[in-house]
C-alpha positions as CSV (number, residue, x, y, z in Angstrom):
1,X,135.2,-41.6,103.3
2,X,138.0,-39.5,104.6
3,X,141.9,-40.3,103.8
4,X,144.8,-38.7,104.2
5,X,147.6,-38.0,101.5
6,X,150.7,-36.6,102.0
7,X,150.1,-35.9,106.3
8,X,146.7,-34.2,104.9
9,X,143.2,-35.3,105.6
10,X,141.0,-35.2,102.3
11,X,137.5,-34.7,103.2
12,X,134.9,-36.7,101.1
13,X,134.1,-34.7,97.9
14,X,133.5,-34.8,94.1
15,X,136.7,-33.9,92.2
16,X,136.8,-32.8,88.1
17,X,139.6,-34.7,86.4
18,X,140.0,-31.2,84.2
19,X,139.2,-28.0,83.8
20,X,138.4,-26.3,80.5
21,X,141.0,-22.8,80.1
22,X,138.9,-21.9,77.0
23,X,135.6,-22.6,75.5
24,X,135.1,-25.5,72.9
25,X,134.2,-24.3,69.9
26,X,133.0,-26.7,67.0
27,X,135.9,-26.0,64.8
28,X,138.8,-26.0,67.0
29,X,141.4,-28.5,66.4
30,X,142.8,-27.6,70.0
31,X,141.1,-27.7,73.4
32,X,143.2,-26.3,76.3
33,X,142.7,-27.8,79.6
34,X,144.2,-27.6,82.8
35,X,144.4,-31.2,84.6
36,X,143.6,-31.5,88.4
37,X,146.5,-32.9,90.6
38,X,144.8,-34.0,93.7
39,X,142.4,-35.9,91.4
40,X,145.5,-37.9,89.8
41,X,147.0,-38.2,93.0
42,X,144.0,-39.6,94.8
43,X,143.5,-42.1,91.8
44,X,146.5,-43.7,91.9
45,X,146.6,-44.4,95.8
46,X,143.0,-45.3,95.9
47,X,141.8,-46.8,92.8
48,X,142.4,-50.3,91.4
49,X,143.0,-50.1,88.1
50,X,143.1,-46.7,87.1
51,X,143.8,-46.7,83.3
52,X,146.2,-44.3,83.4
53,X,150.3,-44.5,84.1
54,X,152.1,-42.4,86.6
């Protein structure tokens, strides 16, 4: 289903809460990630209970 956020129409589509910046590696004690906006965005107007706190 469509909606619109901000005056914009949001087609229906899958959306990745984050994107990886750098490959996991097994022994890493850090994993860099950059988080996807519209997906927060279109959580809290949309969702119920989201689990997470703007």
């Amino acid at each position: 289903m469509n909606k619109v956020i901000d005056r914009k129409v949001i087609k229906w589509q899958t959306y990745d809460l984050f994107t990886l910046i750098e490959p996991v590696e097994m022994s890493a004690g850090l994993i860099k990630f950059n988080l996807n906006l519209d997906y927060l965005k279109i959580t809290k107007e949309f969702v119920v209970n989201p689990y997470l706190k703007f």
